[in-house]
C-alpha positions in Angstrom: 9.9 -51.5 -24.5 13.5 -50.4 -24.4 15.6 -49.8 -20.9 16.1 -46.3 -21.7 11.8 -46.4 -22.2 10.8 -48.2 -19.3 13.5 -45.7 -17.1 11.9 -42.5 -18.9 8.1 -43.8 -18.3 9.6 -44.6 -14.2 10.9 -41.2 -14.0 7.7 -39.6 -15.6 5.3 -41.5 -13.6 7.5 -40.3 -10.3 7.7 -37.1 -11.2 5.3 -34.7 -8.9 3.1 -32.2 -11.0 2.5 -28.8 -8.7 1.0 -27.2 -11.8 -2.2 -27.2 -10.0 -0.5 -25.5 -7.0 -1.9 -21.6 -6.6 1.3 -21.1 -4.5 3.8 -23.4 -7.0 2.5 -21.9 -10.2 2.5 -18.0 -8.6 5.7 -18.5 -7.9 7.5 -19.8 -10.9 5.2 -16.8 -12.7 7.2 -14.3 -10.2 10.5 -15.7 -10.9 9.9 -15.3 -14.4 8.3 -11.6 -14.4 11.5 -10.9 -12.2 13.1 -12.0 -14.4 12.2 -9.7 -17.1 11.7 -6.8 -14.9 15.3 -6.9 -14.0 16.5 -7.1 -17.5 14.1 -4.1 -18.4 15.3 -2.0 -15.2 18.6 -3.4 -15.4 19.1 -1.0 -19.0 18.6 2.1 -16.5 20.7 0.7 -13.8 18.2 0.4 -11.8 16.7 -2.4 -9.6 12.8 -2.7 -10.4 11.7 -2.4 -6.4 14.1 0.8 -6.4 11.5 2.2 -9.8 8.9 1.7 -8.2 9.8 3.4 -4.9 11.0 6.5 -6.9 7.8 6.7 -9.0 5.7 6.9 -5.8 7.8 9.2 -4.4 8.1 11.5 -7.5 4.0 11.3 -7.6 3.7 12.3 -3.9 6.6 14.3 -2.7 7.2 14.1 1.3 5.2 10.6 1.5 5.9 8.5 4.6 7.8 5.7 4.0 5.1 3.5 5.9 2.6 4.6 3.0 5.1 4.1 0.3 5.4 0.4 2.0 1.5 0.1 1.8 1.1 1.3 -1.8 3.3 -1.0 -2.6 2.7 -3.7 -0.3 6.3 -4.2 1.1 7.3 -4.5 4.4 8.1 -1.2 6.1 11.8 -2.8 6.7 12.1 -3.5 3.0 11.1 0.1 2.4 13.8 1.4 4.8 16.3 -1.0 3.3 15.3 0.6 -0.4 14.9 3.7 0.8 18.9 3.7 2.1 20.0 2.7 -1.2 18.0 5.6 -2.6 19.7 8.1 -1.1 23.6 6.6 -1.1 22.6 7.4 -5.5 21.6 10.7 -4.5 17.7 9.8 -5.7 15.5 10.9 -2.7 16.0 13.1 0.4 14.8 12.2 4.3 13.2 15.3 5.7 12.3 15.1 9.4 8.6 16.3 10.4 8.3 15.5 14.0 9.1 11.9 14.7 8.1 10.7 11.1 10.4 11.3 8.1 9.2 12.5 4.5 10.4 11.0 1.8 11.3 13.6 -1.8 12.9 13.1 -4.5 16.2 14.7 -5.9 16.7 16.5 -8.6 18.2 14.0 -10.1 15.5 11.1 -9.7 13.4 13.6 -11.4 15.9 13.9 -14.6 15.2 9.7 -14.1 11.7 9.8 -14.4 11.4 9.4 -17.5 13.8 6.2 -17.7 12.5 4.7 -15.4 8.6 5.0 -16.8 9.7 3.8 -20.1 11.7 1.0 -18.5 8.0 0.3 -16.5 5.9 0.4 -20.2 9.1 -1.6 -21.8 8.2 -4.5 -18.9 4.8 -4.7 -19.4 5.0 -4.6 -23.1 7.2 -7.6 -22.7 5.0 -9.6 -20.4 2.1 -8.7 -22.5 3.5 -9.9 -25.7 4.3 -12.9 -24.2 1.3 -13.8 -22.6 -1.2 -12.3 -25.2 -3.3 -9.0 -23.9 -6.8 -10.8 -23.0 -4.8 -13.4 -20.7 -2.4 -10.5 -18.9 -5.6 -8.4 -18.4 -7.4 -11.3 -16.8 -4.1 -12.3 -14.6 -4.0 -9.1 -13.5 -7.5 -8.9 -12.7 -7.7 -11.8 -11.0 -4.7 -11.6 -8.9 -5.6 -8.1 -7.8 -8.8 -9.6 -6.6 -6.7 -12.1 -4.7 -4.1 -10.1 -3.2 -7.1 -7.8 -1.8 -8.7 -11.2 -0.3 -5.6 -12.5 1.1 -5.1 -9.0 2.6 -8.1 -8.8 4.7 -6.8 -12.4 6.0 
């Protein structure tokens, strides 16, 4: 065996495999799907947390921002911080009710709509090319299962 070999087989046999790691392989799967997402969104202008805000607030005009934070399971801090940077581009409007604010969108997050839904089908046609349909639907099974487990936690 050469030097070069025997150095490759050392640094092989020291390398540590997290493959079987839930947390390891979930997160190299986000950083990837991000990855995507941000190049699909990114042909909008948009950031993909900031679609996804808009779309539940163009489906339910004057939501609270704590239910747009459970629907899509972000922190309500995250939400505000999102929602902030909604309304500096003019995309959604704060209405007071009392002590909780309302959450609709602009007239001009609704002539988005339909970017932003295309830019949502354009992801998960990517992701699902990728990965072949039976294995995406199973993923998405599964983890849905899992996040509804973890929840109850």
């Amino acid at each position: 065996m050469s030097g070069q070999s025997a150095n490759r087989t050392e640094k092989q046999d020291t390398k540590q495999d997290f493959s079987q790691c839930l947390f390891f392989s979930t997160s190299a799967l986000n950083r990837k799907l991000t990855e995507y997402a941000e190049e699909e969104f990114g042909k909008i202008g948009m950031a993909p947390s900031h679609g996804f805000v808009l779309l539940v607030a163009l489906k339910s005009p004057g939501i609270q921002p704590s239910e747009i934070a459970r629907q899509l399971s972000f922190k309500p801090s995250t939400i505000t911080r999102f929602l902030d940077r909604l309304e500096q581009l003019s995309l959604i409007e704060r209405r007071l009710q009392g002590r909780n604010a309302q959450i609709f969108p602009t007239a001009r997050a609704k002539k988005m709509e339909e970017s932003i839904r295309s830019a949502w089908k354009a992801l998960y046609q990517r992701y699902s090319r990728t990965l072949g349909k039976e294995l995406e639907q199973s993923l998405t099974e599964q983890i849905g299962r899992a996040r509804s487990s973890l929840d109850q936690d």
